[in-house]
N, C-alpha and C positions, 0 to 999 in steps of 0.2 A: 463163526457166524453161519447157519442155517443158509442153504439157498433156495430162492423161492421157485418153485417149479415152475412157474408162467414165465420166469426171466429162463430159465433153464431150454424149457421150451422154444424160446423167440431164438436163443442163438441156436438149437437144431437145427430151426428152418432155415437162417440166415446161414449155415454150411453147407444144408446140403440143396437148398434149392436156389442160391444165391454164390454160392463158391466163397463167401467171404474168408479172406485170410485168417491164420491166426492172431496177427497180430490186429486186426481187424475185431476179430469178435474178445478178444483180451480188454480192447478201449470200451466197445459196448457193454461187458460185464459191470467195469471200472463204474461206468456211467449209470448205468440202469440200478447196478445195488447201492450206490453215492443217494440217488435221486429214495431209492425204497428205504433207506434208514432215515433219511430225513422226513419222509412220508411217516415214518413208523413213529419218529418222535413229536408228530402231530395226531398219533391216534386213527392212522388211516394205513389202511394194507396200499400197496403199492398195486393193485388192480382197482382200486377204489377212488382213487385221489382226484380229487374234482380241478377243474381252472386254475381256482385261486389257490390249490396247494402247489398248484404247479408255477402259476406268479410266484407263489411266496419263495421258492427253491430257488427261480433263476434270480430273485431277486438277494437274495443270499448272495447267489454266486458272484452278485456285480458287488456287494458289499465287501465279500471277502477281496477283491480284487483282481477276478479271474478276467481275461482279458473277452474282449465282446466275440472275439473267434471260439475260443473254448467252450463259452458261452453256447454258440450255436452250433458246433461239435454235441455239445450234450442234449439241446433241443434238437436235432436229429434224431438220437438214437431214440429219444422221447416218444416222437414221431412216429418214426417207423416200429416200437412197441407198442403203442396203442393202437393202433393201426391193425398188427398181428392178433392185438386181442378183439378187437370189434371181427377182424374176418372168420376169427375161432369162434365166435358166440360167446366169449368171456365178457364181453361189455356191450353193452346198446349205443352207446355213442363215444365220439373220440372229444376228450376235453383236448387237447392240444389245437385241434380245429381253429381256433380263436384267437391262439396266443402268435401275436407277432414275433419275429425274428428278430436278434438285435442287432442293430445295425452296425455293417462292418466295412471298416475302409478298403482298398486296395494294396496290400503291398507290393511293390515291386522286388522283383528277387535279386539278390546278392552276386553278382558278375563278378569273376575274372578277366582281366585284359585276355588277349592269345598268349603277347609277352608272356603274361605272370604264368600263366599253363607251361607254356616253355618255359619257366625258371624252374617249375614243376618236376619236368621228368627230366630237365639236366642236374636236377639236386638226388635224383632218384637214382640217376645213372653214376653218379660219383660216389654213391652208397657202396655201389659195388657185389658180391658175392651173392648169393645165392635168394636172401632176401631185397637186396635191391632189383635184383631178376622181377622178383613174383613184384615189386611197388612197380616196377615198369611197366608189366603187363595189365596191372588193376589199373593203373592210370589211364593206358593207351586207350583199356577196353571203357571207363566210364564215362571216359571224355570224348572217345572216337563214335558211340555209340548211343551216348543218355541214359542208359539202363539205371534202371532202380536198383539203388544203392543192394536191397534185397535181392533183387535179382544177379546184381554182379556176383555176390560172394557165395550165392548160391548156385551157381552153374553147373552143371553135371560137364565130366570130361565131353562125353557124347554129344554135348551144342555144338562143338567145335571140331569138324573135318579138317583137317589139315591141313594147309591152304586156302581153305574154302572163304568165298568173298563174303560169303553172309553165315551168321549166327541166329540160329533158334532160340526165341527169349520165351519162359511159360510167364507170366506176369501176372496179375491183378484179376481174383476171377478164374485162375487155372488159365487164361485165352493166352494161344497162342500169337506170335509173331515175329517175321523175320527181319532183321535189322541188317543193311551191310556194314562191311567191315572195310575199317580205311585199310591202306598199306601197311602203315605205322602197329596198328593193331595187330595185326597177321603177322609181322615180323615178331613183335613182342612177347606175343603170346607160345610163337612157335620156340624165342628164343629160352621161354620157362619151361614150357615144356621140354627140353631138352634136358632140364636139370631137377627136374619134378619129383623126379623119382627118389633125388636124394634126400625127400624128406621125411623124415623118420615118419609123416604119417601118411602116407602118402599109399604103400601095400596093401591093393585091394582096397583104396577108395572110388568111389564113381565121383568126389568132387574134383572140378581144375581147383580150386583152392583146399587142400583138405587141412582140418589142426584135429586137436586132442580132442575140442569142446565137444559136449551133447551134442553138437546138432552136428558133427562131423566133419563140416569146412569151416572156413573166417569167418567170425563175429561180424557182424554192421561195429559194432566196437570197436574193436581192432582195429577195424580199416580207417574208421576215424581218429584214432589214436595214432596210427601211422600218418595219417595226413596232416596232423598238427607237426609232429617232430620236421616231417620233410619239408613243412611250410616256414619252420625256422630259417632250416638251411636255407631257403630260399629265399628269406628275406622277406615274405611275407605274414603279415600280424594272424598268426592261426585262430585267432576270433573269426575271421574272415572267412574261412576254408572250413569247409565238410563237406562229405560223399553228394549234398544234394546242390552243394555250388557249384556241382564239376558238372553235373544235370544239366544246370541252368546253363552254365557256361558253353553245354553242347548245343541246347537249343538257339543261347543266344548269338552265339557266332555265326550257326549256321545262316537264322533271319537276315544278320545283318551282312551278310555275304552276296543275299538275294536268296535263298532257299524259300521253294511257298508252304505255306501253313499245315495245307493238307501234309504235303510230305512228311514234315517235321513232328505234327500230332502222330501218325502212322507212327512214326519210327519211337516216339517218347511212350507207344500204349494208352495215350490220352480218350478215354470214351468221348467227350464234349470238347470241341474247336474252341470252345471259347475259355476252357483250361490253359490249351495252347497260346492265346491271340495277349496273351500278358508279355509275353516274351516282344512282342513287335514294339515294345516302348525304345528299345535300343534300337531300330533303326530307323528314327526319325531323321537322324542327320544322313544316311542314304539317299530315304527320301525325299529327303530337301534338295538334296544334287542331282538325285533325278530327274524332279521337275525343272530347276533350275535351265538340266542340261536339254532336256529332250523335247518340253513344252514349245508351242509353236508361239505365244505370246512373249515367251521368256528369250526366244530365239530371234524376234523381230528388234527387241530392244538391243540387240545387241551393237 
């Protein structure tokens, strides 16, 4: 299939004046030339396409059964393309303007207990040898820290001074930020590193995780591949468990520990607090004991 050069164009800008990831502008293409052949099979270039071709698209998409999130995944990218062609002089006006968003619920995200994290790296640590080393280490660091799954297995050796309480994360955007490190983590990592070397790919890699693959260190694959097997052992239903529950599970804990928001978005690389403030669903029962304990009316009744 031909690529049209207006879609070509919008993800140049969207790299280099935007930072968007790869994996970022990979959904964008997916989307944008999804949306231009369905354009194309109504007789309309995809710089062309009025409202109702674009009603007509998302309404497909609800037909086919695409759920109302993906849905507005792809009216985004919508969005922000016509958008780039009205700034270019390619179009006079943005048909997308008009089109509402489809309406999407809340999900709340997928928690582990602490417990269950703790059955976690005690099923990691009974793995043993040289790979249970390195599930140690990924664990300590994605649970001790919230790092995007991308971000864990992409780590350069050089984030990590030796001892050092805090880790340099590049994230979302190229933007930097530094995350500290528990105890747990520091010991873990220093304890793979000690055996690091003995991995056949490991000579003259700059990754702490290095493998064979293209891209030079662990898969986001792999590591959830490995998080299902060790979720067996543990006794947990690996439907349950991926790289982004152990996220959740960092944010969620911390909330409900008492950690404030700000802190939490900082350390998760969250642009918008209100990304973060989904996480505060778990500590309603905190703060019911809160007020229960500390309220001056709650105190009178007593």
């Amino acid at each position: 299939m031909s690529r049209d050069r207006h879609i070509e164009s919008f993800l140049e800008m969207m790299a280099a004046e935007r930072g968007a990831a790869a994996n970022t502008l990979s959904a964008y293409r997916r989307d944008l030339e999804d949306f231009a052949a369905h354009a194309g099979a109504r007789g309309r270039g995809v710089t062309a396409a009025s409202s109702g071709d674009l009603r007509a698209y998302l309404a497909a998409l609800d037909v086919s059964g695409m759920s109302a999130r993906t849905q507005a995944r792809r009216l985004s990218a919508l969005r922000q393309f016509h958008r780039f062609l009205l700034d270019e002089g390619v179009r006079r006006d943005d048909p997308t303007a008009i089109l509402d968003s489809p309406k999407l619920g809340r999900p709340l995200p997928k928690v582990l207990s602490e417990k269950e994290v703790g059955g976690l790296i005690d099923a990691a640590r009974e793995r043993g040898g040289l790979d249970g080393t390195r599930l140690i280490a990924l664990l300590e660091l994605i649970y001790g820290t919230g790092l995007r799954v991308s971000e864990l297995v992409g780590l350069p050796v050089s984030a990590l001074r030796r001892d050092a309480p805090v880790l340099l994360v590049r994230g979302k955007g190229d933007k930097e930020r530094l995350v500290p490190l528990t105890k747990a983590a520091i010991e873990a990592v220093a304890a793979y590193r000690a055996e690091r070397d003995r991995l056949p790919t490991a000579k003259g890699s700059p990754w702490l995780f290095p493998s064979r693959g293209s891209s030079g260190h662990l898969t986001r694959q792999r590591f959830a591949q490995s998080l299902k097997e060790i979720a067996v052992a543990a006794g947990i239903d690996p439907r349950r468990l991926s790289p982004h529950v152990l996220r959740h599970a960092f944010a969620t804990h911390l909330i409900d520990r008492g950690a404030d928001l700000r802190s939490v978005q900082q350390m998760l690389g969250h642009a918008d607090i209100a990304t973060t403030q989904i996480y505060t669903h778990v500590a309603q029962d905190r703060l019911g004991r809160l007020v229960s304990e500390r309220h001056p009316l709650s105190r009178r009744r007593r």
